[in-house]
MILUMSE-638388 format. One line per 3 residues: their letters; for each residue x, y, z of C-alpha. Coordinates in nm, 3 decimals, decimal comma, always signed. Each point is the difference from the previous one (the first is absolute). Layout:
BEGIN
A	X/Y/Z ~ ...
***
This chain:
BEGIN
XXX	+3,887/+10,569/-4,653 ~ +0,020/-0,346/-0,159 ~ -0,232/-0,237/+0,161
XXX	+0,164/-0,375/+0,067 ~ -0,194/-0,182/-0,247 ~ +0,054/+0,252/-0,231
XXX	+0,362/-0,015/+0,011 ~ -0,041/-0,389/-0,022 ~ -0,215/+0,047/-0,315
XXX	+0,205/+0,246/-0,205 ~ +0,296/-0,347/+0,071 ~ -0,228/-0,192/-0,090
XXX	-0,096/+0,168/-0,341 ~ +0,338/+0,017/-0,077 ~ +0,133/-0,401/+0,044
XXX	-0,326/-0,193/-0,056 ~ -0,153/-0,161/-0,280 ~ -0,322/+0,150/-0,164
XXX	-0,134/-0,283/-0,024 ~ +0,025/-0,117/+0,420 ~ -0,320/+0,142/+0,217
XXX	+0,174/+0,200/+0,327 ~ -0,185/+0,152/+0,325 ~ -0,193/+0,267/-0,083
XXX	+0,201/+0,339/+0,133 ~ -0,127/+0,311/+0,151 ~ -0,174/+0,206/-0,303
XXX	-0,147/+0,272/+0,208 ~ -0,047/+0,284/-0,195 ~ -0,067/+0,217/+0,360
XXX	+0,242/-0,167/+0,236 ~ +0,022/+0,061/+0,381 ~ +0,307/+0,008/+0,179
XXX	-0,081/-0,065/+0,323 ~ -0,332/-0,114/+0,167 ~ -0,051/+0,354/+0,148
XXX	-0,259/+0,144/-0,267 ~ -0,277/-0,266/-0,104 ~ -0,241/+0,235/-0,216
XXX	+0,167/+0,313/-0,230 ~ -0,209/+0,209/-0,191 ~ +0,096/+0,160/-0,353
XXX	-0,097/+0,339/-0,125 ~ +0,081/+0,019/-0,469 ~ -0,091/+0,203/-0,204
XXX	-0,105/-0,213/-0,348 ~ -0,067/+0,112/-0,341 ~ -0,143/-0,222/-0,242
XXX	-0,266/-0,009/-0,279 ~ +0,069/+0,414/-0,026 ~ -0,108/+0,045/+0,360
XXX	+0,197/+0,120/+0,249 ~ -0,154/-0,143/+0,423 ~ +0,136/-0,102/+0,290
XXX	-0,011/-0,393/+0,143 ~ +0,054/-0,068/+0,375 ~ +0,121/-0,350/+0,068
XXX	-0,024/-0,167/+0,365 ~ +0,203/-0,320/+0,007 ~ +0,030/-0,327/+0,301
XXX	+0,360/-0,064/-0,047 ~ -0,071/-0,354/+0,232 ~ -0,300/-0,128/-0,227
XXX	-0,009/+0,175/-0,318 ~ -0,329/+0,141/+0,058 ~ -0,047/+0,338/-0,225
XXX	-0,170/+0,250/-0,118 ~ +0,005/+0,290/-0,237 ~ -0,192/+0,302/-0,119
XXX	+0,044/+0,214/-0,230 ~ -0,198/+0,325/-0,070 ~ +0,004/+0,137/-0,376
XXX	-0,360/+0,110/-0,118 ~ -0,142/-0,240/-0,196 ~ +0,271/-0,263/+0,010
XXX	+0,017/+0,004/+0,336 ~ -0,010/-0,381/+0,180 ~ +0,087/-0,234/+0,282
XXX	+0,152/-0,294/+0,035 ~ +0,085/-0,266/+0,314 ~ +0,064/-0,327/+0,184
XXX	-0,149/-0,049/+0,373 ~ +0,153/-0,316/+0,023 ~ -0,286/-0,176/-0,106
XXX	-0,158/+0,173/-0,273 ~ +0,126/+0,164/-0,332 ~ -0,159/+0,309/-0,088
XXX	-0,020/+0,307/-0,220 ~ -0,242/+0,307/-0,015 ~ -0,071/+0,244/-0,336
XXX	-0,002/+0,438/+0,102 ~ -0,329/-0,091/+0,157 ~ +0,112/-0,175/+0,271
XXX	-0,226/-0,341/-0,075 ~ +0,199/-0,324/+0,080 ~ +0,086/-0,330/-0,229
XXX	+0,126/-0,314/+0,205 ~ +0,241/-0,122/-0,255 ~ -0,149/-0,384/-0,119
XXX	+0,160/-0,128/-0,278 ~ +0,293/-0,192/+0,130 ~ +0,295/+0,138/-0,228
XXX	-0,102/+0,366/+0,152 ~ +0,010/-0,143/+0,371 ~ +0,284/-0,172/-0,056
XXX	+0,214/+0,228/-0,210 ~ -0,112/+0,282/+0,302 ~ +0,145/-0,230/+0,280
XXX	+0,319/-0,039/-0,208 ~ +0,046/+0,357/-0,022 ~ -0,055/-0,007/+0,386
XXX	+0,280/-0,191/+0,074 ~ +0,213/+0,273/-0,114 ~ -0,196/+0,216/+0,313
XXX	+0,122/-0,223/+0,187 ~ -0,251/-0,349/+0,015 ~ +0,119/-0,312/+0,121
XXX	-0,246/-0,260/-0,197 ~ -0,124/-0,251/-0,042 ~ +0,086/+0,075/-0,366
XXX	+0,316/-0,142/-0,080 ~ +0,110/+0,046/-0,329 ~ +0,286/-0,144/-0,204
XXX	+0,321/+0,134/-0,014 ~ +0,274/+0,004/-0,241 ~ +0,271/+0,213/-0,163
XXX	-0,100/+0,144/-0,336 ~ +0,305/+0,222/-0,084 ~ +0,317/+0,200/+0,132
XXX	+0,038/+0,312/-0,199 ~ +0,292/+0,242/+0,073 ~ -0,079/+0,114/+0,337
XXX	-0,353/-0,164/+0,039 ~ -0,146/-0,335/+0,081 ~ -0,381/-0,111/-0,147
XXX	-0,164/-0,251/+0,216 ~ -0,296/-0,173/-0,101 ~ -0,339/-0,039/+0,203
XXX	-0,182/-0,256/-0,117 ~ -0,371/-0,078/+0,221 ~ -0,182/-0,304/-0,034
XXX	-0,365/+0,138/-0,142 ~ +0,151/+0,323/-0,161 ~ +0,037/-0,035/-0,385
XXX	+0,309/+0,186/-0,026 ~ +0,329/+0,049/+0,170 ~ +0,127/+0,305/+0,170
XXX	+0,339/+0,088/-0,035 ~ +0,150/+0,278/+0,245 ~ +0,338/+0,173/-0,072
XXX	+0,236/+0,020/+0,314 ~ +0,262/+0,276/+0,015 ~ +0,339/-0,263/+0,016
XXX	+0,173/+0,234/+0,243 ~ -0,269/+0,114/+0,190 ~ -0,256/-0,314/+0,001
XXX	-0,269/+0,256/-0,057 ~ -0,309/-0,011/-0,252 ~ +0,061/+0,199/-0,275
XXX	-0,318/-0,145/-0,243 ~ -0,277/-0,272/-0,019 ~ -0,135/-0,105/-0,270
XXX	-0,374/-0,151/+0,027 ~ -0,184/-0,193/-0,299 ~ -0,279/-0,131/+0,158
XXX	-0,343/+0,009/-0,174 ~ +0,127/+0,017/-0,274 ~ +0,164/+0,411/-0,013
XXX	+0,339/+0,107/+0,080 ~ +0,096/+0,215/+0,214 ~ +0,365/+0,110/+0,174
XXX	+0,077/+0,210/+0,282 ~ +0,332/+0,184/+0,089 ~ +0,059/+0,084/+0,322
XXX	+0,268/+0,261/+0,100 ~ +0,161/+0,267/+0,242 ~ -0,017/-0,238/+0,295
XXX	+0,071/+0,226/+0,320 ~ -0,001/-0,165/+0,366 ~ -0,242/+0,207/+0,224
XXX	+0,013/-0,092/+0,350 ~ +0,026/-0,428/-0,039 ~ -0,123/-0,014/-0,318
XXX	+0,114/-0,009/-0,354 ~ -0,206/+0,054/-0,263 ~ -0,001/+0,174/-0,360
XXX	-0,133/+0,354/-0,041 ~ -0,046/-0,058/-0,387 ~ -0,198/-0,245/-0,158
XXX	-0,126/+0,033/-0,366 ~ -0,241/-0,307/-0,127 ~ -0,034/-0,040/-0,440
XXX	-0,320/-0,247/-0,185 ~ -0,107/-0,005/-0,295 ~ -0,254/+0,325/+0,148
XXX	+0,275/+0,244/+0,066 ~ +0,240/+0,058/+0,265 ~ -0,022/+0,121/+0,364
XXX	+0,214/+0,198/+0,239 ~ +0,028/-0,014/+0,384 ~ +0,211/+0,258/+0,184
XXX	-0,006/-0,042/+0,402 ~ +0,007/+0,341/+0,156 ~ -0,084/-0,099/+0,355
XXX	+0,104/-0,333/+0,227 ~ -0,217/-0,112/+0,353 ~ -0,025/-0,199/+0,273
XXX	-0,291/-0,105/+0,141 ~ +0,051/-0,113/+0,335 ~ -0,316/-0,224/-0,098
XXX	-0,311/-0,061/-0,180 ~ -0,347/-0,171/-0,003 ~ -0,050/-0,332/-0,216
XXX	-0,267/+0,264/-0,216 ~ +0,233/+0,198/-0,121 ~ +0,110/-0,290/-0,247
XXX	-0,357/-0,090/-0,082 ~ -0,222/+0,131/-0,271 ~ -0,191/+0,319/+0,025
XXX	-0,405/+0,015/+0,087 ~ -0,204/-0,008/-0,311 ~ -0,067/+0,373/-0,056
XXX	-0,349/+0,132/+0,007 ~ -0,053/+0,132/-0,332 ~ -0,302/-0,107/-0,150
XXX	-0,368/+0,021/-0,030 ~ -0,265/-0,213/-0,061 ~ -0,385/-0,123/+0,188
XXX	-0,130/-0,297/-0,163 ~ +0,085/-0,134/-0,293 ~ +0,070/+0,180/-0,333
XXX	-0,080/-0,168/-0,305 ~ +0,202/+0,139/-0,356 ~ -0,076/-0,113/-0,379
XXX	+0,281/-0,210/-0,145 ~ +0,129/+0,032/-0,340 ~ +0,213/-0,256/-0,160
XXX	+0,243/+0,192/-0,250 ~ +0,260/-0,255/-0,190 ~ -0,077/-0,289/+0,226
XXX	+0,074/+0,242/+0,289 ~ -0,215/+0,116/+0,306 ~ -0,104/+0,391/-0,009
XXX	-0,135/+0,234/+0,238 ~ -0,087/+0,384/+0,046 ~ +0,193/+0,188/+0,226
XXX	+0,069/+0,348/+0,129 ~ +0,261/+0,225/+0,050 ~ -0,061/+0,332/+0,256
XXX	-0,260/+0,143/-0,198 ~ +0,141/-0,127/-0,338 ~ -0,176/-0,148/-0,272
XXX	-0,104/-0,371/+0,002 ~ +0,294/-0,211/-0,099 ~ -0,031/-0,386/-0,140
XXX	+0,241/-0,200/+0,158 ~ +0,115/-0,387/+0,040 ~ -0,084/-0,155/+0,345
XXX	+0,321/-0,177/+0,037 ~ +0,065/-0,238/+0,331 ~ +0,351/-0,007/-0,161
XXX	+0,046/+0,357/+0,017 ~ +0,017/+0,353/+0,193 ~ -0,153/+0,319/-0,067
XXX	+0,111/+0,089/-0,344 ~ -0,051/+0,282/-0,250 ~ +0,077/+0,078/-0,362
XXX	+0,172/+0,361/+0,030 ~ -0,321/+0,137/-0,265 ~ -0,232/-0,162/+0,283
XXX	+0,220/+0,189/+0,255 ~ -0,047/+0,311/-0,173 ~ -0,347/-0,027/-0,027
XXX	-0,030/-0,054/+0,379 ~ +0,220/+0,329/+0,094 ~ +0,259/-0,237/+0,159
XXX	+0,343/+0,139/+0,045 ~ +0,281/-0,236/-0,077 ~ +0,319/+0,003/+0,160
XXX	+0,319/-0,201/-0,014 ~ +0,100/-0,253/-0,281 ~ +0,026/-0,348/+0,013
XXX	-0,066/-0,346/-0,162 ~ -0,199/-0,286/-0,001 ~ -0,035/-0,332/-0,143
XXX	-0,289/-0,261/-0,046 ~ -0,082/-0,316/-0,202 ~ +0,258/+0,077/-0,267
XXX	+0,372/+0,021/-0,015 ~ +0,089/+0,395/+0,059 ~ -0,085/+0,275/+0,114
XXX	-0,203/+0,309/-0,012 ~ -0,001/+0,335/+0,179 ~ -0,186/+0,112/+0,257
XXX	-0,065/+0,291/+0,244 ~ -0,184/+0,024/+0,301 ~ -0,305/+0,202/+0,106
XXX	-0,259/+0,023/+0,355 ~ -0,381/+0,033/-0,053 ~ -0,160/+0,154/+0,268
XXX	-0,324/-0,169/-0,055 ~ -0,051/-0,357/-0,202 ~ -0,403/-0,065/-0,058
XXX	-0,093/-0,343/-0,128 ~ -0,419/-0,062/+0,011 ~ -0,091/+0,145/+0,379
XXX	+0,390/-0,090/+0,098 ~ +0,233/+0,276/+0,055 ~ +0,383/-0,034/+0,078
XXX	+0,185/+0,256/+0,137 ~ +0,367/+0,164/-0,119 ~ +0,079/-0,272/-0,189
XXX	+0,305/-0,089/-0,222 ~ +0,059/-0,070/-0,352 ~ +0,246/-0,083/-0,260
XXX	+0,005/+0,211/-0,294 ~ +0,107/-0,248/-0,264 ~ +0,072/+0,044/-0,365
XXX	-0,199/-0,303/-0,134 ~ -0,241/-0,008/-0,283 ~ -0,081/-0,322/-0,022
XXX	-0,347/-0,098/+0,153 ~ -0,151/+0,316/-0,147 ~ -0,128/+0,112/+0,352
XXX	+0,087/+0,272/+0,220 ~ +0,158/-0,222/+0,284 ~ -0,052/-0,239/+0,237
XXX	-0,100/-0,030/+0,354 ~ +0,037/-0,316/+0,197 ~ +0,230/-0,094/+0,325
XXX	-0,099/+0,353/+0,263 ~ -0,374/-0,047/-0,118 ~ -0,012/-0,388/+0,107
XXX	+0,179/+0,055/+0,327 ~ -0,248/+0,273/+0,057 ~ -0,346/-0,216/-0,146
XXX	-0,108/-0,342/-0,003 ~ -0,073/-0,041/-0,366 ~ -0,178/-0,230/-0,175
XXX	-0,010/-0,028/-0,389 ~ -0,301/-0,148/-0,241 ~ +0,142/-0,025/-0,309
XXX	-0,333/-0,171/-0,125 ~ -0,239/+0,341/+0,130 ~ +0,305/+0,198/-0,066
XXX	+0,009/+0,184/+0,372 ~ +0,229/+0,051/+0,263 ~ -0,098/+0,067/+0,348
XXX	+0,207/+0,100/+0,285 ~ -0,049/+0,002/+0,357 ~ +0,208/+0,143/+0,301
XXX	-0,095/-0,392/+0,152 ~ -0,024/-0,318/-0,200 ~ -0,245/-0,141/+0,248
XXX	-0,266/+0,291/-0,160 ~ +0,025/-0,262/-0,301 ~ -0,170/-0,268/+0,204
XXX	+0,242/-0,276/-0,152 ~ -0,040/-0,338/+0,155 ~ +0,221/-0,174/-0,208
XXX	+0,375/-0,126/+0,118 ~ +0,290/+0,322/-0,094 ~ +0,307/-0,127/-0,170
XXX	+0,315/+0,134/+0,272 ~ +0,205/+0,178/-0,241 ~ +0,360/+0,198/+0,075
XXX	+0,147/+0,298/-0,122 ~ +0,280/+0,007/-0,310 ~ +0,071/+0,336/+0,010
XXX	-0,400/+0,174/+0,021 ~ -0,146/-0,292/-0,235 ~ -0,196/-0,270/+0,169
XXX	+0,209/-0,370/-0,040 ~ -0,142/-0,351/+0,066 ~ +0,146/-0,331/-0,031
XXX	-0,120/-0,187/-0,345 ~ +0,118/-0,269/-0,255 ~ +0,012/+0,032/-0,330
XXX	-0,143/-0,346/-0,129 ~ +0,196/-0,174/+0,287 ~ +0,285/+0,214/+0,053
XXX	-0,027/+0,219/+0,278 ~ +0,143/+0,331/+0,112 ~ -0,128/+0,359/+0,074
XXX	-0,241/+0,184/-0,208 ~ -0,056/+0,342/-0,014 ~ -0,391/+0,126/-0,077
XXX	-0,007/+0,322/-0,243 ~ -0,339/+0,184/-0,130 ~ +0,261/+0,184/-0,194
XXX	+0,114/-0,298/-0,251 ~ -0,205/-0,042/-0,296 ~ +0,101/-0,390/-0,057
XXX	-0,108/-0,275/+0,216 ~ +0,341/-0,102/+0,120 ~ +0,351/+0,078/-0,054
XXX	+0,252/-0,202/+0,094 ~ +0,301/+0,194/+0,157 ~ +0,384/-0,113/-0,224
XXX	+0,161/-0,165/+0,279 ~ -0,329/-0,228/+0,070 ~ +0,025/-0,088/-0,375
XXX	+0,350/-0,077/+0,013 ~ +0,040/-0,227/+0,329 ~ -0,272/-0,225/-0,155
XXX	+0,066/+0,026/-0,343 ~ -0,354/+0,090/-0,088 ~ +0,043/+0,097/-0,342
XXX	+0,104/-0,386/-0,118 ~ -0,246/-0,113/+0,260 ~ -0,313/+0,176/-0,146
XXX	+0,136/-0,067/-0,368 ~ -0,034/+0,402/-0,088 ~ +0,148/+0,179/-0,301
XXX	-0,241/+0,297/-0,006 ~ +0,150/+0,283/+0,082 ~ -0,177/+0,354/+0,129
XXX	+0,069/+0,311/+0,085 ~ -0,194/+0,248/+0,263 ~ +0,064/+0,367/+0,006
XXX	+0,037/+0,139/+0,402 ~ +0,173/+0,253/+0,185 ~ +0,338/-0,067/-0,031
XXX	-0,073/-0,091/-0,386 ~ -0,104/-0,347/-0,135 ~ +0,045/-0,321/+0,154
XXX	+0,036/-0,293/-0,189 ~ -0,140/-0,373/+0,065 ~ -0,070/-0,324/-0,141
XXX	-0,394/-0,112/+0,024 ~ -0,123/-0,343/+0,163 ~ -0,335/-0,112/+0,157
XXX	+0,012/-0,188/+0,336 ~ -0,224/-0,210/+0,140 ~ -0,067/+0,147/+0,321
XXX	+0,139/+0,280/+0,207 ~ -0,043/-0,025/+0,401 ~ -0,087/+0,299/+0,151
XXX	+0,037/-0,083/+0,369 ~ -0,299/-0,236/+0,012 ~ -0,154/+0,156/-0,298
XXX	+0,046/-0,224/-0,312 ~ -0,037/+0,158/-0,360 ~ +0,021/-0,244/-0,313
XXX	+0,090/+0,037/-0,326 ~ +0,214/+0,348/+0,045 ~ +0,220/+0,176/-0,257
XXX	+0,329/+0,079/+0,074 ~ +0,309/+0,174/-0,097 ~ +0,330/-0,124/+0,069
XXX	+0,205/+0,300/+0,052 ~ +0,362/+0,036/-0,121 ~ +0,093/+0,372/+0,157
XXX	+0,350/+0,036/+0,116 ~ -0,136/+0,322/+0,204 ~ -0,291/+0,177/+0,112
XXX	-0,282/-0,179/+0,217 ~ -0,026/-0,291/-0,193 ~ +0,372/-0,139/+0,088
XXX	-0,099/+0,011/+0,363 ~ +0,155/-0,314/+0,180 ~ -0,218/-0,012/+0,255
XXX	-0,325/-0,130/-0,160 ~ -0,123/-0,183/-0,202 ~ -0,246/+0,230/-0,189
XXX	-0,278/+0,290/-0,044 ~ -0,367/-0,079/-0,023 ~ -0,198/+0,186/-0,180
XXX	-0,317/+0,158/-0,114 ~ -0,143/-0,295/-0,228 ~ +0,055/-0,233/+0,290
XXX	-0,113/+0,248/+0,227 ~ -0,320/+0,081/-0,134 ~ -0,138/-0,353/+0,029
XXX	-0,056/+0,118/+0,362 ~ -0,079/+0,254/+0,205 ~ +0,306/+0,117/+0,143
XXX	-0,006/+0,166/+0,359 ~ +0,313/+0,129/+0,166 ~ +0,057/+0,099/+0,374
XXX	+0,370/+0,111/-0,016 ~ -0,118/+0,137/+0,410 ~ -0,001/-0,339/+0,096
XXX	+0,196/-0,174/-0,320 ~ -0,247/-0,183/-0,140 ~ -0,206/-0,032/-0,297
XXX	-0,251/-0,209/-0,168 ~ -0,102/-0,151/-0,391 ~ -0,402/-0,071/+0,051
X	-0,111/-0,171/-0,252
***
């Protein structure tokens, strides 16, 4: 059934200019009919990264409001929006708020295809008509790239969307659209990155005749850890980079990177060496331009100093280039309060920050994806800044930071370097600046490297760089991801 304003827009895309703005049409990709069901709930089977699992989505066809789960081992996750909040969950169940403002935003887009009303009102204009299609593009004020959805011209319905944002592609066909009850939507629905593709099949279709505002909100924090007191472990620095002893089950000791930029990672010789079974195959990218392979594992038991984690996932990843056996980093500091000495080489964690007895003022800082994000300025010029234990230079400069303000001619660089990463080796021009703002933290005098990826993390729109160990280590750095908050002590 062809909606009104869809009929008007598929006139529309045929007789007006590109280049003329027009109302923004219906683009629900699960439309109701009639007013008569307000919440359905989806039953797929998905298979993706070589794992096969089921996902159950629950949907508010009035707000938008979602949430979905899927179960597959390892690579099982969660993801939602209450109305308020944008979250996501890893296998174990422990929640992220979504903080950086391209994720929010770029989840509340995708929300208005559920069915939300606003207040995001994005720009709207005809891209193309292709035989039998239209291509309308989405453009919202914040969001560094468009998104362009693909309308059946007969129909009005959404065949594909295609999402830049943050700098990775990503399309997703939708089709098989049956009408249960008052509702349309598509039982087929097959997303491709740069990672891999994934597959959605619907096999069953509800009604709830209604639901509590929880069901949209993130899961509790799940009790998995152990720890009295405070646990103090020796810190190596390896390569510029921060390195810890860990165990596996009753594996052998493993050296690892502690990486706030990261998640639980092994090498698949580390993995071995641990007893770990791997399943499924995937990829993964990092601070260079492509991509590398990885699988997925559980440990049942994670021991770091007196701190033990329980059933615990990790990425199997074939990457050779720090020399170590892995990394841990993002379930360990949602678990601990940690604080790093760089100068007594320890790290101590704690299952409360207040066991540290800090009196100092914490820096608020949000979440871009599991890595801690404050507001900064880069010898003036402000924007976000991301704060990584895992990056062996002082600051990098993400591509699209460097090319709005034209850094390279402004810091008068010709020195050109390259840096070898997962995802192979980025490339950069090198520059000192002055100073580098750190919410109210001021360092001076801080190398930097202008970065001039076209992929990978360091073409991420949506800030303006990556701090650091040799900034970093001028303080001691405490993080509270609990309560989002952190502190440099000098």
């Amino acid at each position: 059934m062809l909606s009104a304003a869809l009929a008007a827009l598929v006139t529309l895309a045929s007789v007006a200019p590109a280049s003329r703005p027009a109302a923004l049409p219906d683009l629900r990709v699960i439309r109701r009919l009639s007013p008569r069901h307000r919440f359905v709930r989806l039953r797929a089977e998905i298979d993706g990264d070589g794992v096969r699992g089921e996902e159950t989505g629950l949907y508010d066809l009035a707000t938008g409001r979602f949430v979905e789960r899927i179960v597959a081992g390892p690579v099982s996750f969660s993801d939602g929006f209450d109305g308020a909040r944008v979250w996501s969950a890893d296998a174990t169940g422990m929640p992220i708020v979504a903080g950086n403002a391209e994720d929010r935003l770029d989840a509340l887009a995708w929300a208005h295809f559920f069915g939300r009303g606003g207040p995001e009102r994005p720009a709207f204009t005809r891209l193309a008509v292709r035989p039998g299609e239209v291509v309308v593009r989405l453009r919202y004020t914040g969001l560094s790239a468009p998104i362009d959805v693909t309308l059946n011209q007969v129909s009005g319905l959404v065949t594909a969307i295609e999402d830049d944002s943050r700098g990775e592609a990503g399309r997703s066909h939708f089709a098989d659209y049956r009408r249960v009850d008052d509702v349309l939507l598509p039982f087929r629905a097959d997303t491709a990155t740069r990672y891999g593709p994934w597959h959605e099949r619907v096999r069953a279709v509800d009604f709830p005749a209604g639901t509590t505002d929880d069901a949209f909100g993130p899961p509790p924090r799940p009790q998995d850890a152990e720890l009295d007191g405070i646990t103090a472990v020796p810190l190596e620095m390896r390569r510029g980079h921060p390195v810890v002893a860990i165990r596996i089950d009753h594996g052998p000791v493993l050296r690892v990177l502690f990486d706030t930029g990261s998640s639980n990672i092994l090498t698949p010789e580390a993995a071995r060496r641990a007893g770990l079974q791997t399943v499924g195959e995937g990829k993964i990218g990092g601070m260079g331009p492509s991509v590398v392979r990885q699988r997925y594992a559980t440990a049942r038991r994670l021991t770091i100093g007196r701190a033990v984690l329980h059933d615990q996932p990790f990425s199997v990843v074939d990457d050779q280039t720090s020399g170590l056996d892995g990394a841990i980093g993002c379930e360990v500091l949602q678990r601990f309060a940690t604080r790093f000495d760089f100068r007594r080489k320890t790290v101590e964690l704690a299952r409360d920050a207040r066991l540290f007895g800090i009196r100092a003022t914490p820096i608020a800082f949000r979440f871009s994806g599991c890595q801690p994000e404050i507001d900064g300025a880069l010898d003036g010029l402000p924007g976000a800044i991301s704060i990584d234990t895992g990056d062996a230079n002082a600051f990098d400069v993400t591509a699209p930071f460097v090319r709005a303000h034209k850094l390279i001619a402004r810091y008068r660089t010709t020195q050109i370097g390259f840096a070898d990463a997962i995802g192979g080796a980025s490339m950069g021009f090198f520059a000192h600046a002055k100073t580098l703002r750190l919410g109210p933290v001021v360092a001076h005098d801080v190398p930097i490297i202008l970065n001039a990826a076209t992929s990978g993390a360091m073409n991420d729109p949506a800030e303006l760089g990556n701090v650091g160990i040799p900034v970093l280590a001028r303080f001691v750095a405490v993080f509270d991801y609990r309560n989002s908050r952190m502190w440099l002590l000098r």
